[in-house]
ZAMARGU-4260 file (C-alpha; in steps of 0.2 Angstrom, whole numbers, plus 5000, padded with zeros to 4 digits):
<rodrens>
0) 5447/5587/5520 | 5452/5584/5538 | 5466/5578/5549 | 5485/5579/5548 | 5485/5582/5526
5) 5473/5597/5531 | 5483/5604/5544 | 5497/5604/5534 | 5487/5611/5520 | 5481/5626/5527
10) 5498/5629/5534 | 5505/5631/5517 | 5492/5641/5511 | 5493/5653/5527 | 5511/5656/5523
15) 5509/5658/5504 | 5495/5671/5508 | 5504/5681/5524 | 5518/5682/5510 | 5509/5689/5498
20) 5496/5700/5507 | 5513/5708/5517 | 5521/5711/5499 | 5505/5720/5493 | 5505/5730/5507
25) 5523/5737/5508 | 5525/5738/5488 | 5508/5749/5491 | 5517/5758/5505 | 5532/5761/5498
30) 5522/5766/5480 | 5510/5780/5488 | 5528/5787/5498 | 5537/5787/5485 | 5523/5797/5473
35) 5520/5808/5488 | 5537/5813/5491 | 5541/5817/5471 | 5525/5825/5471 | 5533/5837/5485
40) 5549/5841/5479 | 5540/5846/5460 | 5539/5861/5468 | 5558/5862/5469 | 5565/5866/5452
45) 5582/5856/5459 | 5572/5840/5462 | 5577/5824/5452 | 5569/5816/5436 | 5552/5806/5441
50) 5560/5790/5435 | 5574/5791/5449 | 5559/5791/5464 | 5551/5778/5453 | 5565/5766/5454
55) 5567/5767/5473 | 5552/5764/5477 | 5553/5750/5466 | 5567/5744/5474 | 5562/5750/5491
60) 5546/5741/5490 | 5553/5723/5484 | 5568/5723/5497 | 5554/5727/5509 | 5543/5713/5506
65) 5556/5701/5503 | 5562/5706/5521 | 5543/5705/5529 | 5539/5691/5520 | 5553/5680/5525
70) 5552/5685/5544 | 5531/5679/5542 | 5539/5664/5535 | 5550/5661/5548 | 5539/5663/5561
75) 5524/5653/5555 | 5535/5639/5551 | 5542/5638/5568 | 5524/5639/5576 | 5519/5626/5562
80) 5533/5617/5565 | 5532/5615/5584 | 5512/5610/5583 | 5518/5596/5572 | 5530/5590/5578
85) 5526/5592/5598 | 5514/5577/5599 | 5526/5566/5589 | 5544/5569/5601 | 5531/5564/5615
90) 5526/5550/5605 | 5546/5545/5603 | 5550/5547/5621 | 5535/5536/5624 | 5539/5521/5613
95) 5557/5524/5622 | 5550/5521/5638 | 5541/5505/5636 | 5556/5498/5623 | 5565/5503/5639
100) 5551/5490/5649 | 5541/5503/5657 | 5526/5494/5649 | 5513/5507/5658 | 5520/5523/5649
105) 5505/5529/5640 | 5502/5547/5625 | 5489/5560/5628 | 5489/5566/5613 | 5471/5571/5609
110) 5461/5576/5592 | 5453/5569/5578 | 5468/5569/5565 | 5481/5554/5561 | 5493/5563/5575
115) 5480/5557/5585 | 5476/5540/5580 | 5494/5537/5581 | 5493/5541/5598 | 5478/5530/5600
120) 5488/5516/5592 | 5503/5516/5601 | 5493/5516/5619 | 5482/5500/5612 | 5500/5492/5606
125) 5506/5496/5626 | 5491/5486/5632 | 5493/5473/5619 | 5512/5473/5627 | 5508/5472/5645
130) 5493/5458/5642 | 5506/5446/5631 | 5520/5449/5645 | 5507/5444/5657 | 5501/5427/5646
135) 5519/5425/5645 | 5522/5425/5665 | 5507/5415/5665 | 5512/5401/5654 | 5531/5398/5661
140) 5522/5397/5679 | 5509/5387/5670 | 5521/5374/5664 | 5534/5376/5677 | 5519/5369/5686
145) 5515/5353/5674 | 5531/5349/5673 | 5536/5350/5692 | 5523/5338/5697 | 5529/5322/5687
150) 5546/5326/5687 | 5545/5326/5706 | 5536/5310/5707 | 5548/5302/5694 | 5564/5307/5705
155) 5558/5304/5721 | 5553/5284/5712 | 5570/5283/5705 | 5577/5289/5721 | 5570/5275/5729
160) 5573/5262/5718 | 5591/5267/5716 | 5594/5267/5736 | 5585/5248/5736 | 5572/5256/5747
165) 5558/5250/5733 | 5561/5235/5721 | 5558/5239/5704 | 5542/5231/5702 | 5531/5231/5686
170) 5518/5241/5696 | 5531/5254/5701 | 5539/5255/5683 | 5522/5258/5676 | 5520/5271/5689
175) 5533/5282/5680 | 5528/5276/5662 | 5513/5286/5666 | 5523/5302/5673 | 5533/5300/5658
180) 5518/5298/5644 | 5511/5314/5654 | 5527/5323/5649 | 5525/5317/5632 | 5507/5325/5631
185) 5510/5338/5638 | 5525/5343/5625 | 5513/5339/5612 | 5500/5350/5618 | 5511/5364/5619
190) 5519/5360/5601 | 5502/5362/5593 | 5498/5376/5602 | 5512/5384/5599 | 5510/5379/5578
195) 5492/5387/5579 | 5497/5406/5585 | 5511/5405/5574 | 5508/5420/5559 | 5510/5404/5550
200) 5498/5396/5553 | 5485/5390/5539 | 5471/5378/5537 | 5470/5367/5520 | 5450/5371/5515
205) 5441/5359/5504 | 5422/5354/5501 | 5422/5341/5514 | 5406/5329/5522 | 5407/5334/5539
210) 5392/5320/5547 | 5404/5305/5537 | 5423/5313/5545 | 5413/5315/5565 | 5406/5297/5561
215) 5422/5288/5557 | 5432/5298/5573 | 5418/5290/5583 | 5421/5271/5576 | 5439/5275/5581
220) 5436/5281/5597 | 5422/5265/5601 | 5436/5253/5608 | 5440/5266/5622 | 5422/5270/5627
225) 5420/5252/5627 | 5434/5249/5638 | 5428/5260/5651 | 5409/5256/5651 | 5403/5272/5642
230) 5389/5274/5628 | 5392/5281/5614 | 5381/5286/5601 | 5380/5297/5584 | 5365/5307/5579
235) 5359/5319/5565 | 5363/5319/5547 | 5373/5310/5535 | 5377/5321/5524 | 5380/5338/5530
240) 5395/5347/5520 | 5404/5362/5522 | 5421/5369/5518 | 5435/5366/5533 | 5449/5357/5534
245) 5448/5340/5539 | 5463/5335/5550 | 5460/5350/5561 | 5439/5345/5562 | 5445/5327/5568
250) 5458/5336/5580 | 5444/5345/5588 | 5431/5331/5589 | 5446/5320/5596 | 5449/5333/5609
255) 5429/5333/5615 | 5429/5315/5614 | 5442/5313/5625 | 5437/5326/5638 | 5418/5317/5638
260) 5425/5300/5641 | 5437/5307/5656 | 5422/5315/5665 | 5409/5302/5661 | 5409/5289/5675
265) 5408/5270/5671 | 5388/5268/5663 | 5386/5287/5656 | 5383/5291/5640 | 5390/5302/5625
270) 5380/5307/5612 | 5389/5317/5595 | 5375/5327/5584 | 5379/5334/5567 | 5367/5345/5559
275) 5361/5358/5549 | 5355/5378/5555 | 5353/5390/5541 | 5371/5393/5533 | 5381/5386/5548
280) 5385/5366/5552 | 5384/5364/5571 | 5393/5348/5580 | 5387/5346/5597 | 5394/5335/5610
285) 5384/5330/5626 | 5387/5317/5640 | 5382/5311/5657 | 5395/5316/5667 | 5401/5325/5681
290) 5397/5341/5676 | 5405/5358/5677 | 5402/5372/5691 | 5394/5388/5684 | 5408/5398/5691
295) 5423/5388/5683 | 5414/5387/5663 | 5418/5406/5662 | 5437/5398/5661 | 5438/5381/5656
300) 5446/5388/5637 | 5459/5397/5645 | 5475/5386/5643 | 5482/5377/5659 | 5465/5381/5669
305) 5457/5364/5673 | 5441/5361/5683 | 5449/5348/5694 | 5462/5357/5704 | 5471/5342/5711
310) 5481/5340/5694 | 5483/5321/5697 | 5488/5309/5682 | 5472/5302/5684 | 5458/5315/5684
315) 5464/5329/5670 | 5476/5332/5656 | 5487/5347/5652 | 5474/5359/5651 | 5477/5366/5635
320) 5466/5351/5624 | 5451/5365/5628 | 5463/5379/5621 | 5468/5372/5607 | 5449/5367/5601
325) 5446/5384/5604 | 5457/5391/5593 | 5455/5379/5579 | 5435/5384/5579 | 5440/5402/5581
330) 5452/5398/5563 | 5437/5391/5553 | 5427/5407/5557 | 5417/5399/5569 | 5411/5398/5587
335) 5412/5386/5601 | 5400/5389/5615 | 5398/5378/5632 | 5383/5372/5644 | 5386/5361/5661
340) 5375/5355/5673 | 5385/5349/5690 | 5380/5330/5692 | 5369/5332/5676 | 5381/5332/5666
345) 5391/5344/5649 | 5385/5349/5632 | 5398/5359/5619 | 5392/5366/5602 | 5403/5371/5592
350) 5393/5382/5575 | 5405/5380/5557 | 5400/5393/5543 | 5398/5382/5527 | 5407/5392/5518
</rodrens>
């Protein structure tokens, strides 16, 4: 028996015991006083009848104990009382200080009980805190940042074509078509990301053929490979099953697809492996591009972190297709692991548990 319920435990006990051990005592005292002094005035023939000095010291004795016994109980309370509840008012004016933003506030309450764990808890909840306000600074600077850039660009064009600087040419309106489809993406990035932290969020589970799902996302994706000169090829089994849900599985294939094809210049190759490895399914996804520098593949799953810093509408997304994958993995109980070569080109397996 330990922690707080013991401490509280022995407590009680204490005080039931110091009670009674103090009423023993002063109805003994009071007993052997009273005997002594009736045995000392026997000698007087005017001394009162024994059963007088019997009841006081039976009265003596339990006014006595009750009057000891209730200043122990008192006094252990207190000490009790202030040990208990010490840790837990610094606790409150903790919690107080970081409801109040000081985010850094920290307990030091010590020990093995729940008082203690409690303590522990409300520290790792501060961190927690500190880390989301961070994330949170992070994204809003993130996508002040994507939305800036196209916004710009579509102003400045408008500007232009509004003061009859520039005519409004096809090749100019298709120049903010593309800012605006950016925009468009970039919303919906951040809709699905925002959908997959939700408490909410759920994934529909059935037995599904995983080999037969990645091989009709890649007869979909072909015409685009095609249209930019890329191979693409499937390999592995053709009937590997496993329990996921199916819309998210072609989300994340879509995703790697799409990041292959962008890095992968005119020529390259992508290649798409489903197959088996003890109770796990593994998907792998490899291609001859550009390849990714060692330093950067520490990052490229963290949202809004892209390899290419130059953000142009051309060379990279919104950063968060990697994020989103990540998550989705992360919700089937898998794991998602990368390799890049620079010039050589990127690999990314992603390992399902079957069931």
């Amino acid at each position: 028996m330990k922690g707080l319920y013991a401490r509280i435990v022995i407590a009680f006990i204490g005080v039931a015991s110091g009670v009674l051990l103090i009423s023993t005592i002063a109805f003994i005292l009071e007993t052997h006083y009273h005997f002594s002094l009736y045995q000392h005035q026997a000698m007087d023939m005017n001394s009162p009848a024994f059963d007088t000095h019997f009841e006081q010291a039976l009265v003596q004795s339990v006014l006595w104990s009750a009057i000891l016994g209730i200043l122990l109980s008192v006094l252990l309370s207190l000490f009790v009382a202030k040990r208990l509840t010490a840790p837990l008012i610094h606790m409150k004016k903790v919690a107080e200080r970081m409801a109040n933003g000081e985010l850094g506030a920290r307990t030091s309450v010590k020990g093995n009980d729940e008082i203690a764990d409690l303590g522990g808890s409300l520290n790792h909840l501060a961190e927690q805190l500190m880390y989301q306000e961070q994330l949170r600074k992070t994204m809003t600077a993130d996508v002040a940042h994507e939305l800036r850039t196209p916004l710009a660009t579509l102003k400045s064009h408008m500007e232009a074509m509004i003061d009859g600087v520039w005519l409004p040419t096809p090749e100019r309106l298709e120049s903010c078509y593309e800012e605006i489809e950016r925009l468009r993406f970039l919303v919906g990035d951040l809709e699905q990301l925002t959908e997959m932290e939700s408490p909410h969020f759920k994934l529909k589970l059935h037995e599904e053929n995983v080999s037969a799902i990645v091989h009709r996302i890649i007869e979909a994706s072909r015409t685009s490979f095609d249209q930019k000169g890329v191979n693409l090829f499937f390999e592995g089994l053709t009937n590997v099953e496993a329990t996921l849900d199916r819309q998210r599985l072609g989300q994340i294939v879509v995703n790697l697809l799409t990041n292959a094809l962008k890095f992968t210049p005119r020529g390259g190759q992508v290649t798409v492996e489903v197959k088996e490895e003890q109770h796990e399914v593994v998907i792998v996804v490899s291609d001859t591009g550009i390849g990714i520098n060692e330093d950067d593949l520490g990052f490229v799953f963290e949202r809004f972190y892209r390899v290419e810093k130059s953000r142009d509408r051309k060379s990279g997304g919104s950063g968060i297709g990697l994020t989103i994958v990540k998550k989705l993995v992360e919700a089937h109980g898998g794991t998602i692991r990368m390799e890049s070569r620079v010039g050589e080109g990127t690999s990314v397996a992603i390992h399902f548990p079957k069931n």
